[in-house]
N, C-alpha and C positions, 0 to 999 in steps of 0.2 A: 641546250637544256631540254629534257624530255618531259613534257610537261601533259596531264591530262584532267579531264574533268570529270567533278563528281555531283550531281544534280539531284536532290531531295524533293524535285517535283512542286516548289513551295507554293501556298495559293497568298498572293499579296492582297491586303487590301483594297476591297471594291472588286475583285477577280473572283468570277468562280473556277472550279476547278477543272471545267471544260477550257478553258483560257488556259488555265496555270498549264497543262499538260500541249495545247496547241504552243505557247511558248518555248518548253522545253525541247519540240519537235525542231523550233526552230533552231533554237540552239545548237542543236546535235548536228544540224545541218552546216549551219556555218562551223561549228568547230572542227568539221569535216574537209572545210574547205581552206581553212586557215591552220592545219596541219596539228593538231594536238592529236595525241598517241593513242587515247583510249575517251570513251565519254561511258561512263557509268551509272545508272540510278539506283538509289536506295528505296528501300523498301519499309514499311512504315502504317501501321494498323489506328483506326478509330483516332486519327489526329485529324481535326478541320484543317492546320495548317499546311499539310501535305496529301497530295493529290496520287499517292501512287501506292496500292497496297500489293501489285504484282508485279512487279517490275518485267518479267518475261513478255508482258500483253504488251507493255510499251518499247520495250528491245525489238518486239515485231514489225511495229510502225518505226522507229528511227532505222533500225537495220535496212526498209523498203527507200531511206531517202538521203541515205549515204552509200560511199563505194568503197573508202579505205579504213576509217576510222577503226577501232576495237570498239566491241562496245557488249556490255556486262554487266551483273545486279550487284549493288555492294550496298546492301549484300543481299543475300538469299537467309532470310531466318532456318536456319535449318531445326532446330529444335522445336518448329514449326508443322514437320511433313516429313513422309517416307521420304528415302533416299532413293528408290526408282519414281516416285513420281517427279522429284530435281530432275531425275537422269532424261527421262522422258523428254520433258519442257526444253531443257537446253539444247538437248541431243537434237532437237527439232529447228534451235536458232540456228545448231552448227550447223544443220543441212539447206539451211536457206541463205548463210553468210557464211559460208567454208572460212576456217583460219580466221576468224575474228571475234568471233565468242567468249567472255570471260563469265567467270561462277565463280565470283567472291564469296563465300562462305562466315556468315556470323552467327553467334549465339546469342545477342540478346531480341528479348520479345519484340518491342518494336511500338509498343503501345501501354497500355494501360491493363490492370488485373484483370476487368472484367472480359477487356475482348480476347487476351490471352486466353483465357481460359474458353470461351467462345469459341476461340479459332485451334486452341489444340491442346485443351485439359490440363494434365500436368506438366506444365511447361520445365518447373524444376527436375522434375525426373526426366523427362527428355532432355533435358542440359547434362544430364552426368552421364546420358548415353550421346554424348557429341561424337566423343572419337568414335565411337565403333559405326555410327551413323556416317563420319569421315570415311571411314575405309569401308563400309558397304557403296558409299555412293560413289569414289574412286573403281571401285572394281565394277561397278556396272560401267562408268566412261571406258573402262579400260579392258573389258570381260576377262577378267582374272579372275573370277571364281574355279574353284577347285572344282573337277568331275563331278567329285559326290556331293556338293554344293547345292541345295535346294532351288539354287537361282542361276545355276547354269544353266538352267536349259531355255531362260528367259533372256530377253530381252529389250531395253529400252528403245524401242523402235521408232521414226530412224533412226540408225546410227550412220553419223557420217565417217567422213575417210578423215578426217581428223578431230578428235571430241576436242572441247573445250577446256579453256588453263584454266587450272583451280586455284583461289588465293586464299589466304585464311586472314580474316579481318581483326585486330582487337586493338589492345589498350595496356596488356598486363605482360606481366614476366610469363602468367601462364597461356596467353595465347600466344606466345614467341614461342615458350617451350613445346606448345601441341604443332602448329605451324614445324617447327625444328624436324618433331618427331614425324609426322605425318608424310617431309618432306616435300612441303608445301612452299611458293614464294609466300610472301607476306606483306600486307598494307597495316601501319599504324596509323592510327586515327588522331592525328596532332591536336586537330580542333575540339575533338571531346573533351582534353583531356590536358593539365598542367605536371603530371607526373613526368620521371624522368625519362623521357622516350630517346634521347640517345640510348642511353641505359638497355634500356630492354630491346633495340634495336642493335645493338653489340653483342646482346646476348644469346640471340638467333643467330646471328652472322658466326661466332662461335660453333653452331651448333648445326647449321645447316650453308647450301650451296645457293637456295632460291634469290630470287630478286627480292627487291625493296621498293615498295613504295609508300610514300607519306602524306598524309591527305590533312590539310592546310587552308582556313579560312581567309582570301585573299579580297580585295577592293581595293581595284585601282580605277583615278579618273587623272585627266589632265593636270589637277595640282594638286598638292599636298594638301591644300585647306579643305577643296572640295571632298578628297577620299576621307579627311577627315569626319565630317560631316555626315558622310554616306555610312560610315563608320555605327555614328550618334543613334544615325535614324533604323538600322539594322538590328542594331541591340534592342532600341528601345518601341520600336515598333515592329518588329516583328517575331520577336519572344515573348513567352508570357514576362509580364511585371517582373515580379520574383525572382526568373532567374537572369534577365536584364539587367537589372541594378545588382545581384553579385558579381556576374561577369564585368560590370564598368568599374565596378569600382575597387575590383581586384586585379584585374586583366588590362581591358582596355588603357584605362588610364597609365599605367606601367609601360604600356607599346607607346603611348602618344610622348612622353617623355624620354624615353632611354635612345639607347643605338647600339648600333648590331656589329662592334667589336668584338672580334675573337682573338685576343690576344693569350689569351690563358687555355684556350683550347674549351671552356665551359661554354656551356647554353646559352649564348647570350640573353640579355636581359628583355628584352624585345619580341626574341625567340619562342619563350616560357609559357606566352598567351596563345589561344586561337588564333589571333587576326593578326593577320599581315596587310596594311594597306598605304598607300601614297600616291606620289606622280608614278609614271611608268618604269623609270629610272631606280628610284627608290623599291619598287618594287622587286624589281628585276634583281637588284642589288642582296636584300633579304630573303630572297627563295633561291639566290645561290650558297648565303651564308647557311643559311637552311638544310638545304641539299648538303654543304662541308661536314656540317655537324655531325646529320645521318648517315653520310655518307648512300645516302639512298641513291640509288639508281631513276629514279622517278618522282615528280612531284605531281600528286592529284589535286586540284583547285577547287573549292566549293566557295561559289559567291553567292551571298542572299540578300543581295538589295532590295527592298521591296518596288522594285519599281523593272518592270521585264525587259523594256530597250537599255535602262542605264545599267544592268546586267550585264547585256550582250555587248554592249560598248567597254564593259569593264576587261571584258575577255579580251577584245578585240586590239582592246591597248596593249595587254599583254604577250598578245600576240606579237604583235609587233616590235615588241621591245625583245622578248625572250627565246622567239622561236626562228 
């Protein structure tokens, strides 16, 4: 099973964000060394609980302290910023980490009204110039611009001898459809989101050739009561209130009761929710029924324990179980 991770940078209680970011480092390190396919960070404006608003700055430090890993922003708010200054920044990781470079590509803000606007005005009118911000920032990785092209004659400097893969991130029918069209692979966001993501994952596959991969809130410890637990303390200690007790008592609770029979070929029941968690076995067991459903080519892991070693351990079980 091809399995990778995906890192939100979190600051856990009693950590400042200097920690929360030297932990992440670590991570990226050992998950380099325990063979997962990619390690990715998201990007994320004016939240205290996350520690990463450039993801590029910290792809420079994990890049310096790995050797095979992939490793890339997921995403890059594009509706955020020019398409050559992307081209720029990454075109820079690809020439310090040849062939390892990833530029996930998303459209939501990443924060809150006021910093959106802060950080790049009319964030709504820049989302309905996505696409064509797509295909400007493609054609700078790729210098296909036309001769009489205003931005031929530039470019994102360095460019290395191989740019970086582009993935297009979302949730909807219509990020599957711009993905499709773009000819883009494609990450769906499992964890955001209870919508039919088989569904709009068959519906890309219909429409284009890219990869898949699916990105899945997982916690595993040595028993089932423990990941349990670690489950409890996730939700409700490290979300606000609010959306804590929606997600338990619509989600969680549904995962800790049902089981992940596919007899009928549907979503199983277990499925539906963000979290996946248990002993190792269990685990391993659910992120391949997971994987049947999507048929995805790849599964991305986001754990948020609040706690930075039983994090690393949660990986490490999995490692061992699944890789």
């Amino acid at each position: 099973m091809k399995l990778s991770i995906l890192d939100q940078v979190p600051v856990f209680k009693g950590a400042s964000a200097k920690e929360a970011i030297k932990a992440s480092l670590d991570l990226a390190e050992m998950a380099d060394q325990l063979g997962f396919a990619r390690y990715w960070v998201a990007e994320h404006h004016d939240m205290k609980r996350f520690a990463c608003p450039a993801p590029d700055i910290i792809l420079g430090l994990i890049g310096s302290r790995t050797e095979k890993i992939k490793i890339g922003a997921g995403a890059v708010l594009l509706p955020h910023y020019r398409p050559f200054h992307i081209a720029e920044r990454y075109n820079l990781l690809a020439t310090l980490y040849p062939r390892r470079i990833d530029v996930g590509i998303g459209r939501a803000p990443g924060g809150s009204a006021e910093a959106t606007i802060a950080l790049s005005g009319n964030f709504l009118k820049n989302v309905r110039n996505v696409s064509a911000d797509i295909d400007e920032l493609l054609a700078f990785f790729k210098q296909t611009f036309a001769k009489d092209h205003l931005y031929a004659k530039i470019a994102p400097t360095p460019v290395p001898n191989s740019p970086p893969d582009l993935w297009l991130l979302g949730t909807s029918e219509k990020s599957a459809k711009l993905a499709a069209e773009k000819d883009m692979s494609y990450v769906f966001g499992h964890f955001m989101t209870e919508k039919d993501g088989p569904a709009i994952v068959k519906q890309y596959r219909q429409q284009a050739k890219g990869k898949v991969i699916v990105a899945v809130s997982v916690i595993c410890a040595e028993t089932y009561e423990q990941a349990k637990k670690l489950t409890e303390i996730a939700l409700f200690e490290n979300i606000e209130l609010e959306e804590a007790e929606e997600h338990y008592s619509t989600a969680t609770q549904r995962t800790m009761e049902s089981n992940v029979s596919n007899k009928d070929g549907a979503l199983p029941e277990k499925l539906k929710t963000p979290f996946i968690f248990g002993n190792p076995l269990q685990v391993y067991e659910q992120l391949q029924a997971l994987q049947a459903i999507y048929q995805a080519d790849e599964i991305m892991i986001l754990t948020n324990i609040p706690d930075y070693e039983i994090r690393k351990n949660s990986y490490q079980l999995i490692a061992q179980t699944c890789l």
